[in-house]
C-alpha positions as CSV (number, residue, x, y, z in Angstrom):
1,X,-47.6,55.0,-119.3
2,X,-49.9,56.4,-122.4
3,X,-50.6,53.5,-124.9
4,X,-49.1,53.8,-127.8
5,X,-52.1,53.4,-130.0
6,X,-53.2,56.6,-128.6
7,X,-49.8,58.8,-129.6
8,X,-49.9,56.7,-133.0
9,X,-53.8,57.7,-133.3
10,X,-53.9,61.2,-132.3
11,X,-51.1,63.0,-131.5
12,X,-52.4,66.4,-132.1
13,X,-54.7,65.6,-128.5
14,X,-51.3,64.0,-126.4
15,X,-49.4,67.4,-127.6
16,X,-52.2,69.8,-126.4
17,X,-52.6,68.1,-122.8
18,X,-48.9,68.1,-122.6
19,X,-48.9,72.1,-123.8
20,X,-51.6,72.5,-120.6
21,X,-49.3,70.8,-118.3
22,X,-46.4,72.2,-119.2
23,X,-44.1,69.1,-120.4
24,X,-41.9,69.4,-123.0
25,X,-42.1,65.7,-125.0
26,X,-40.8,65.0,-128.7
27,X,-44.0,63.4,-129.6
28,X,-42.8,63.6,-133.4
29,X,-39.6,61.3,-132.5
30,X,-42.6,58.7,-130.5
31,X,-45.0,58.6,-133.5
32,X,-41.5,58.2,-135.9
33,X,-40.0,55.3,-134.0
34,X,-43.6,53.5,-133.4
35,X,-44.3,53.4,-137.4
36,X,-40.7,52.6,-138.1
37,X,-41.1,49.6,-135.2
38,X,-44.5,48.8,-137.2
39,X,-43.2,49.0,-140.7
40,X,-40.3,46.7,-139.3
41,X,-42.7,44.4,-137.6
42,X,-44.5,44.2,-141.1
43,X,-42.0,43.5,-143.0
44,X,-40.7,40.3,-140.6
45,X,-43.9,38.9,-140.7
46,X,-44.1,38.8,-144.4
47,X,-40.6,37.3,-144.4
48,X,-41.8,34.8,-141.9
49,X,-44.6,33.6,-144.3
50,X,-42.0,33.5,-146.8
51,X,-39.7,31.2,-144.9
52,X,-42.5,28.8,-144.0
53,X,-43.8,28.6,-147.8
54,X,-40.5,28.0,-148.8
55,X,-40.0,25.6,-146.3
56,X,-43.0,22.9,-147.2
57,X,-41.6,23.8,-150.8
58,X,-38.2,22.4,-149.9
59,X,-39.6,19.7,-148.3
60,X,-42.0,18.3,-151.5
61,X,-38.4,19.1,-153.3
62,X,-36.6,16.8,-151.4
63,X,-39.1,14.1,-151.4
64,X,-39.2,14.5,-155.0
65,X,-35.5,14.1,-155.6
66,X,-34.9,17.8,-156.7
67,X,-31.8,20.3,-156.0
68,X,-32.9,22.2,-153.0
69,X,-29.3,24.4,-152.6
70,X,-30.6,27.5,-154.5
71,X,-33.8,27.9,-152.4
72,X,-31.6,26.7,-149.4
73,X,-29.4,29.9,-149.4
74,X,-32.2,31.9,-150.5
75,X,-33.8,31.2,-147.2
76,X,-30.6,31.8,-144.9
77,X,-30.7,35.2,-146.1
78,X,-34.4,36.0,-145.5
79,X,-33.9,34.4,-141.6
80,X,-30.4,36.4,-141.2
81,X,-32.8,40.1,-142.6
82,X,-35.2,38.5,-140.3
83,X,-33.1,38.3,-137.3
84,X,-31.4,41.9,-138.3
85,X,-35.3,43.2,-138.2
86,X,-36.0,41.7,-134.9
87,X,-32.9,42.7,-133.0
88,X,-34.1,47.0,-134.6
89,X,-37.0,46.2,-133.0
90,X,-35.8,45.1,-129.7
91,X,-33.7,48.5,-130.1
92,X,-36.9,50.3,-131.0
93,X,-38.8,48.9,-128.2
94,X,-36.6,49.2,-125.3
95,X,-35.8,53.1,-127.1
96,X,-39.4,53.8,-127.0
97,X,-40.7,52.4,-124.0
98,X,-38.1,54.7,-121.9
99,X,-39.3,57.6,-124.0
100,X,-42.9,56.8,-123.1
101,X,-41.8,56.5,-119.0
102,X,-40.6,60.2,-119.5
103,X,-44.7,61.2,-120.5
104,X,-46.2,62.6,-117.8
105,X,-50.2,61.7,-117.5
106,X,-52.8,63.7,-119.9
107,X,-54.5,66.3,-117.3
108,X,-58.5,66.0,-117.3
109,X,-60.2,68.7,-119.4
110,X,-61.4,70.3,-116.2
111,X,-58.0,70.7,-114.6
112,X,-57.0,74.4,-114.8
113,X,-53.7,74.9,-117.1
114,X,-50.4,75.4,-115.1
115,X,-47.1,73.4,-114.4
116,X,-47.6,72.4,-110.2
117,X,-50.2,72.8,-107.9
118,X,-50.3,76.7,-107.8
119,X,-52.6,76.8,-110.7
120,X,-55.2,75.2,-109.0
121,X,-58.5,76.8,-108.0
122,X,-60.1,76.2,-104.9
123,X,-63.8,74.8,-106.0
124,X,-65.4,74.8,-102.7
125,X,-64.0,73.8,-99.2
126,X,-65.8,72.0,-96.0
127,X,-65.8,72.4,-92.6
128,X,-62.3,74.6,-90.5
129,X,-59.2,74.1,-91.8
130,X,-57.0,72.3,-89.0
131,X,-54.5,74.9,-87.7
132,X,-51.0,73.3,-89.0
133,X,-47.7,74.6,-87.5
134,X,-45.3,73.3,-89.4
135,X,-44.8,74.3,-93.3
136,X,-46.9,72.4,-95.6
137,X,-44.8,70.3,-98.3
């Protein structure tokens, strides 16, 4: 499977290889989902940090005596957005990591362009070939 870094970094070079092989892949719809699963994975760590501020907060509140209720529901709906961002992501991951099973390998630069085998040029042989007489498959 190709890393994602590598699509996310340079997808100009994962479309030509493809171009050479002869694969048709939607790289555009791999880069969109990995900075949409990015920006999502962003945004649930910041509400993380959030929750755990506002968590020692409402625990020097309490031991102070104060009304923690308003700060209380505040934080149910940051962990309910950050369960809503976790389960995209799950969506996003399993979405994009059967997309990626669909890329075929990068071909080296020396490999001649071409779809299957035919394109390949013979660069030097050794020895007889063995007689073979059944088809070769």
């Amino acid at each position: 499977m190709i890393d994602r870094r590598l699509i996310r970094e340079d997808p100009e070079h994962i479309r030509h290889g493809l171009r050479r092989r002869g694969a048709a892949v939607d790289i555009d719809r791999l880069v969109a989902l990995d900075a949409e699963h990015l920006a999502n994975l962003q945004q649930s760590e910041v509400l993380k940090h959030e929750r755990n501020v506002a968590s020692q907060e409402i625990g020097r509140m309490k031991a102070s005596g104060d009304d923690v209720s308003a700060l209380h529901a505040a934080m149910k709906k940051t962990s309910a957005r950050i369960k809503e961002l976790e389960a995209r992501n799950n969506e996003i991951e399993e979405t994009l990591d059967a997309q990626l099973l669909t890329v075929p390998n990068l071909p080296h630069p020396t490999t001649p362009d071409g779809a299957d085998a035919s394109a390949n040029v013979v660069v030097r042989t050794w020895g007889t070939p063995r007689f073979r007489p059944w088809p070769a498959q």
